[in-house]
Each structure stands twice: as C-alpha cells, then as structure tokens.
C-alpha positions as CSV (number, residue, x, y, z in Angstrom):
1,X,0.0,0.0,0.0
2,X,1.4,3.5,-0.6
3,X,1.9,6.0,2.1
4,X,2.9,9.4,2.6
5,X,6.4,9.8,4.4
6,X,6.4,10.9,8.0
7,X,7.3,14.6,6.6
8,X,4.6,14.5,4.3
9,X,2.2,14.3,6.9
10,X,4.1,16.4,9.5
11,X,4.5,19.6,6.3
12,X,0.0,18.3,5.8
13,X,-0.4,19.2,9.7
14,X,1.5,22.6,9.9
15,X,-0.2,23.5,6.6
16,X,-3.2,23.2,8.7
17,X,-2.6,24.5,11.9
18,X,-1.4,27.9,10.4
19,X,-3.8,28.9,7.8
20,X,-6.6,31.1,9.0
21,X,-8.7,29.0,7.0
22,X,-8.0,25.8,4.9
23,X,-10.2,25.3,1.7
24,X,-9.8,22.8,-0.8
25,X,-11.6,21.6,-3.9
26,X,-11.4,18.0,-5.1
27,X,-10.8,17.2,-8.6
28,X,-12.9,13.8,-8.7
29,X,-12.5,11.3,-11.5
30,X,-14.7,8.8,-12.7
31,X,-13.7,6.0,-11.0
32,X,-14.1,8.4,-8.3
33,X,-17.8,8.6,-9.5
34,X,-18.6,5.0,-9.8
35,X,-17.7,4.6,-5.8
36,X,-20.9,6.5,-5.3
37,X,-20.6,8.7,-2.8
38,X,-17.7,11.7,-3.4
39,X,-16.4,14.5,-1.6
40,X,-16.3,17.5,-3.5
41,X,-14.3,20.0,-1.4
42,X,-14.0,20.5,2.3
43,X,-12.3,23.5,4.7
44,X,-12.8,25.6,7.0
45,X,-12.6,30.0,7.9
46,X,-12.0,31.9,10.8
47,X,-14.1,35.2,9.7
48,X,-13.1,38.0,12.3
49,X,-15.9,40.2,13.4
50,X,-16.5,43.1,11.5
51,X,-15.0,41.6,8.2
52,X,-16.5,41.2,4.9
53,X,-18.6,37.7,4.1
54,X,-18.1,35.2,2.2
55,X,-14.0,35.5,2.1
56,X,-12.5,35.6,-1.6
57,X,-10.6,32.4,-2.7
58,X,-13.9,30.3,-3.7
59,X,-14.5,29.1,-7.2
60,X,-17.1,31.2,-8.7
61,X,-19.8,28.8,-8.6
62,X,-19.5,29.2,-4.7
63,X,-19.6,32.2,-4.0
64,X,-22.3,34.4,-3.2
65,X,-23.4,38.3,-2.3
66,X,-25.6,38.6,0.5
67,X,-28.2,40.0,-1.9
68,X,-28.3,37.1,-4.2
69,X,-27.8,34.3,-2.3
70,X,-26.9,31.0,-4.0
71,X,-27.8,27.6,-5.5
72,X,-25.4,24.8,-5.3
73,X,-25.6,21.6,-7.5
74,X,-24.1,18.9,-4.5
75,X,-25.1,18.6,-1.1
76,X,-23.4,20.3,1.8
77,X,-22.9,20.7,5.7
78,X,-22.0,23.7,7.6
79,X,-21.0,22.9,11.6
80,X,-20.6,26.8,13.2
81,X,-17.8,26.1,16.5
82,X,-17.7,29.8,17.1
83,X,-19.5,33.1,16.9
84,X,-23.2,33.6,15.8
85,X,-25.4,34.2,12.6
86,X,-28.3,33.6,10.8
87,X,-29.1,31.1,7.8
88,X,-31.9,31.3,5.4
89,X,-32.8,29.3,2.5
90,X,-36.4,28.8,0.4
91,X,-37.8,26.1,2.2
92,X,-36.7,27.0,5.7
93,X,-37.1,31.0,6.0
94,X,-34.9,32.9,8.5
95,X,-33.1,31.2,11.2
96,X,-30.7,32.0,13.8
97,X,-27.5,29.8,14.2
98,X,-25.5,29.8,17.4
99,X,-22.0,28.2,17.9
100,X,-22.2,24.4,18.0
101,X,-24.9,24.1,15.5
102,X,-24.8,23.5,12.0
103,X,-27.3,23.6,8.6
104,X,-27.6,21.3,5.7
105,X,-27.6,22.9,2.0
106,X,-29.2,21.1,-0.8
107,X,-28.7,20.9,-4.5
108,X,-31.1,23.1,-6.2
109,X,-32.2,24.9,-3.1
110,X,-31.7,28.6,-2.8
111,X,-30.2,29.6,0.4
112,X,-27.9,32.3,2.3
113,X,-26.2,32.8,5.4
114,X,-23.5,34.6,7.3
115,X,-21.9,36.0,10.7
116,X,-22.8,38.7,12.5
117,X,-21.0,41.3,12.0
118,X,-20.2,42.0,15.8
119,X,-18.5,38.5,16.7
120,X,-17.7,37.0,13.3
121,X,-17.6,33.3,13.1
122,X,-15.3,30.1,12.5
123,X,-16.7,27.8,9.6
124,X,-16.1,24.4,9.1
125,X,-17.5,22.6,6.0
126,X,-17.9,19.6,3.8
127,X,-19.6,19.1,0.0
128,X,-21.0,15.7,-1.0
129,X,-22.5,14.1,-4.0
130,X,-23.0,11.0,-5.7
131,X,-25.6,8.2,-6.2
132,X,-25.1,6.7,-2.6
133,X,-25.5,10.3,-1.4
134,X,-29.1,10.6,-2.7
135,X,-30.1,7.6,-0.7
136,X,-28.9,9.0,2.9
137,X,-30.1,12.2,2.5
138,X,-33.8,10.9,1.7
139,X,-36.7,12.7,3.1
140,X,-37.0,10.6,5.4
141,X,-33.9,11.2,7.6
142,X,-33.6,15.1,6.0
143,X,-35.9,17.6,5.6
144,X,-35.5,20.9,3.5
145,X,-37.5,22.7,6.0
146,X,-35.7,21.5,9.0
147,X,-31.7,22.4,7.8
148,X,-30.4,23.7,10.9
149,X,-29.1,21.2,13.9
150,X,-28.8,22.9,16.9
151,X,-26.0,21.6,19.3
152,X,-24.7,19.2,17.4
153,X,-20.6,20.2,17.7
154,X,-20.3,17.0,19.5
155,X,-16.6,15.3,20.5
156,X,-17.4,12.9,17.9
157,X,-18.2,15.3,15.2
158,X,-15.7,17.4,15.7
159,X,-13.4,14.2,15.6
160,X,-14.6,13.1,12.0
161,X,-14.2,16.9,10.5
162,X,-10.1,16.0,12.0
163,X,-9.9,12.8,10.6
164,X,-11.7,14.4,7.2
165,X,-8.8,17.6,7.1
166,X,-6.1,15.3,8.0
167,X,-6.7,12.9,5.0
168,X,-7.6,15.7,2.1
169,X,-4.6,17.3,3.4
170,X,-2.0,14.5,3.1
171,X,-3.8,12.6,0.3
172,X,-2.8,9.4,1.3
173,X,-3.6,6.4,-1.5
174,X,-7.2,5.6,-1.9
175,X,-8.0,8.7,0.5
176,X,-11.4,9.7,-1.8
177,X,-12.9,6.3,-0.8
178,X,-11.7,6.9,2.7
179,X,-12.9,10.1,3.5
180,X,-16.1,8.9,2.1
181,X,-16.6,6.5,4.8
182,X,-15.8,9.3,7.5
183,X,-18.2,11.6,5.6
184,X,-20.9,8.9,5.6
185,X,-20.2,8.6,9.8
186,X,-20.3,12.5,10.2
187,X,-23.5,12.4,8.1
188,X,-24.9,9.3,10.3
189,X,-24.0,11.4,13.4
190,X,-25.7,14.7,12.2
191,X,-28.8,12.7,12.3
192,X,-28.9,10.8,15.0
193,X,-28.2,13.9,17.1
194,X,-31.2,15.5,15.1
195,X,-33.9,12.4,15.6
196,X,-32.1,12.2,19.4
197,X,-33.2,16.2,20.3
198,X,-37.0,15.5,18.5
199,X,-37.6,13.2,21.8
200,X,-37.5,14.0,25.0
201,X,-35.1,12.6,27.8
202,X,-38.0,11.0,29.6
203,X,-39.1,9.3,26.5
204,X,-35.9,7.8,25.7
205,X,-35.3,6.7,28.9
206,X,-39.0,4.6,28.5
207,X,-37.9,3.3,25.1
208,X,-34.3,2.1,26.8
209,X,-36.0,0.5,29.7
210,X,-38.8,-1.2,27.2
211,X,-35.3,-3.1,24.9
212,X,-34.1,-3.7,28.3
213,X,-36.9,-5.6,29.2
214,X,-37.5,-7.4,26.0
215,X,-33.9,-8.8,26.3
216,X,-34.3,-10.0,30.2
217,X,-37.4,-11.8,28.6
218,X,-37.0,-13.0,25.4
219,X,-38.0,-16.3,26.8
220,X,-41.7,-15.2,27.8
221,X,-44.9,-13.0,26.3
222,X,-44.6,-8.7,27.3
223,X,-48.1,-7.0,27.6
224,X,-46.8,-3.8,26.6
225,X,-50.7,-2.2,27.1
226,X,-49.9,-3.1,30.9
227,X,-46.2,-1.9,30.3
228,X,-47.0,1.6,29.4
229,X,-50.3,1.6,31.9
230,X,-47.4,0.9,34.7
231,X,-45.6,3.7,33.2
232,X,-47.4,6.5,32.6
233,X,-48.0,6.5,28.7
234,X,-50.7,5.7,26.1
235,X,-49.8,2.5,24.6
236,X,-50.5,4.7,20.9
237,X,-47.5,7.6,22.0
238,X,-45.2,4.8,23.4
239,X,-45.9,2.9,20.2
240,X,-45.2,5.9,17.7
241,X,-41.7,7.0,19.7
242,X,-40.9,3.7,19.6
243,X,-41.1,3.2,16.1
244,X,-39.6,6.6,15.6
245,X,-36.5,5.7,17.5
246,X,-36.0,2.3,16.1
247,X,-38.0,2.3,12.5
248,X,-39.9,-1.2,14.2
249,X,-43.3,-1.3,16.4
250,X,-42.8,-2.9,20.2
251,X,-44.0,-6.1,19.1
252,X,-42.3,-6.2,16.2
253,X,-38.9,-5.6,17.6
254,X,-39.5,-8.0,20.3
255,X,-40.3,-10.5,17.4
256,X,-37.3,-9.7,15.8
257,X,-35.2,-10.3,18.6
258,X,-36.9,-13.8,19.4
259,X,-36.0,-14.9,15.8
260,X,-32.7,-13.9,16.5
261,X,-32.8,-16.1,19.5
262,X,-34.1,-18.9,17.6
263,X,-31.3,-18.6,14.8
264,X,-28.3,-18.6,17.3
265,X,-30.2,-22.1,19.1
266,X,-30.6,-23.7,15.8
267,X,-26.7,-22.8,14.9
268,X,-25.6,-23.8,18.2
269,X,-28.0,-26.3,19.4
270,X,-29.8,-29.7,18.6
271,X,-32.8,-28.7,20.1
272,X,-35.8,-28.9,17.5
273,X,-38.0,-26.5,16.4
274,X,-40.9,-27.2,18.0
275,X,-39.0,-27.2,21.4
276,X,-37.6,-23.4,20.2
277,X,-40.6,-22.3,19.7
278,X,-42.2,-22.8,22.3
279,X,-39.2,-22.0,24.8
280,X,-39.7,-18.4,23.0
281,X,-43.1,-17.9,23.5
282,X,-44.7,-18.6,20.1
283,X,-48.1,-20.1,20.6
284,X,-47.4,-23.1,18.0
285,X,-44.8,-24.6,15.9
286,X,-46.3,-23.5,12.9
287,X,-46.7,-20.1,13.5
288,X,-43.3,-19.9,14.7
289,X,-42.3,-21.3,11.7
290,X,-44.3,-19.1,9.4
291,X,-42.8,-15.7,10.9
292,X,-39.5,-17.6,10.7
293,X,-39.5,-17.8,6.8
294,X,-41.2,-14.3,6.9
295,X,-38.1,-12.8,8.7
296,X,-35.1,-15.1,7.2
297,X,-36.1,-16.4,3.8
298,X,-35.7,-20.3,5.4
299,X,-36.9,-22.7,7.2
300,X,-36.0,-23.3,10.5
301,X,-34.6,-27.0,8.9
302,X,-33.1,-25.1,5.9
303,X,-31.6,-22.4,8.3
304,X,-29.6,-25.0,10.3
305,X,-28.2,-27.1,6.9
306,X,-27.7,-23.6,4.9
307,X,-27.9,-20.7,7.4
C-alpha cells in the first residue's frame, strides 16, 4: 500500500494549523464517481468580526453576495464552532445559528447565510455528491424545511471533521474512498443527534428500559398495554416514539429479537424447532415457523443445513 512519508504528513499538519482557513476543492475522476458517494471540497474559515462575508478564494460557482444568495448543484454541511449568525434558505425562511450548531444545503435549493457582524464566526465545511449520497439524505432522515441542527458540535463530530482535514490534506492512496466512509459517519451522526433532540429525555429513557426488558425476557410474552399503563403512557404515543426511534413497532422488535434467538439455538444447538418455539413464547410450531420464513427467507430445517 502506498503511504505518505512521515514529513509529508508532519508539512500536511503545519499546513493546517497555520492557515486562518484551509479550503480545498477535489478534482474527482470517474472511478471516483462509480464509488458513489464523493467529496467535492471540504475546509474551514476563521471570519473576524466586523469583516467582509463570504472571504475571496472560492470558485465562482461558490460564491455568493448577500443580496443574491446561491444555489449549489451537491449537497453540503456547515457545523458553526464559534460566533453567531443567521441562515436562510427557500424552504426553511430565516433562522438563527449559534455556535455548536450546523445547517444542511441542498442541490437546487436557494439559500444564504453569514456572521454577525459583531463576533464573526469560524466555519467548518464539507460538500457531497453522488448516487449513494441521494439515498442518505432521503426525506425521510432530511428535511429541507428543517436544515439547521442545533448543538450538534459533538466530540465525535468534531473528531470526524479532524480525521476528514487530516486525510484531504496529506492525500494518502485511496483517500477519496476513505474520507467517504468518514463523511458517511459524520452524516450518520448529524442525524442521530437531530432524531435524538426530537424526543424527549423522559421518553428515551421509557424506550431504553422497554429493549431492556425485551432482552431479560425473550424467553416469555410482554403485555406492553400493561407496560405503558405501569408507566405513565398511552400505549399509541409509546408505540409511535418507539417506532420513531427504532423504525420497528414494540412487538415487532421484540419478534425480531426472538428470531434472532431462535437462529443462534438452531446454529448452536440440537434442540428442535418445535421445542424453540415454544421455549420463546410462540403459541405453536407453525406459527413460529411461518414468521421464521417471513423474517429469514428459510426454514428453520433449511436455516440450520444452509444458514
């Protein structure tokens, strides 16, 4: 595998440190393409207060006059670690950004945004595109009228944006399929933190202590009506944050992980199926194996010769 010398990376790091901002735009070829899911350019600026926004030094497609605004053909994320603003776009409207939150741009949507003037602002950045790229940042984990992500300057985010500056600045071998990875992670992160802050601490605590259960009793039946009864909820809220959180209803998470069950005993056991089933609470062999070959694509017989 090819490396960069030790004082390739050490002249990569000082490059970094030093600069007031770091900025760089990726040429990408089309084997760079065909991966799927590309980085376009990454950096980041220091913008004093009181000084003119956006800097120079952007291609002209980037940049932008307050007055105009700008559309953007690739995707893009924009995590603010210091100083204040505002961010507007056409789907969103006006909207305040402090320092530890970040906004999403997307390809085709008109948008705008900069410091106030008063504190300035340090700006870090990432562009993305590609056919994997369209899948992640579906509707149904992004919204257009939800961009900014408040508080999300986590350790861990701010970790991936270090790994992502250290490999476009050294350009190690491979490093467009690399960074990709760390890109998809940041991205991964960016929304858990967003569907994490759309529930409450109480609830998650309620959904924790429902998996919790499920695993202490994946041998026996859970009435989760007398569950949530014991607990305060409606069965129909507990059901809907549950799903929300996990993308599976109670019941059908607790199935899941009972088939789970009954895969590792038919890898690791010789106990039959009818004796599985029943040790995990199905109500007959036959159902149990029905939902079996629902779940797996096999029967429990074919599971243990082929599974």
């Amino acid at each position: 595998m090819i490396s960069n010398t030790e004082i390739d990376k050490y002249i990569a790091h000082i490059d970094i440190q030093n600069k007031f901002d770091f900025k760089k735009y990726i040429p990408i070829s089309e084997l760079d393409r065909k991966w799927g899911f590309v980085i376009n350019n990454l950096g980041y600026s220091k913008i004093p207060e009181n000084s003119t926004y956006p800097p120079k030094g952007h291609p002209g497609s980037h940049m932008f006059s307050w007055e105009s605004g700008r559309i953007l053909k690739g995707y893009h994320f924009i995590l603010i670690t210091e100083g204040k603003g505002v961010f507007e776009s056409k789907s969103a409207g006006m909207q305040n950004v402090q320092s530890g939150d970040g906004f999403m741009l997307f390809p085709g949507e008109w948008h705008r945004y900069r410091p106030v003037k008063e504190t300035g602002w340090t700006e870090n950045w990432i562009g993305f595109s590609g056919q994997i790229t369209e899948s992640i940042m579906q509707d149904l984990f992004f919204d257009k009228e939800k961009p900014v992500f408040q508080n999300c300057a986590s350790i861990l985010v701010l970790n991936l944006f270090k790994s992502l500056f250290q490999l476009i600045a050294e350009e190690p071998f491979g490093y467009h399929r690399t960074a990709s990875g760390v890109c998809i992670q940041l991205i991964a992160e960016i929304c858990n933190i967003q569907k994490d802050s759309e529930t409450s601490q109480q609830t998650n605590s309620l959904i924790s202590k429902a998996k919790y259960l499920m695993h202490k009793k994946i041998d026996e039946n859970i009435d989760f009506h007398t569950f949530c009864k014991n607990n305060s909820i409606s069965y129909s809220k507990f059901r809907t944050d549950f799903k929300h959180q996990t993308g599976f209803a109670p019941l059908q998470y607790f199935l899941l992980l009972k088939i789970e069950k009954a895969k590792d005993h038919l890898k690791h056991t010789d106990m039959k199926a009818k004796q599985i089933a029943f040790m995990l609470g199905f109500k007959s062999e036959n159902y149990f194996g029905r939902i079996f070959k629902i779940k797996t694509g096999f029967t429990p017989q074919q599971f243990r010769k082929f599974g």
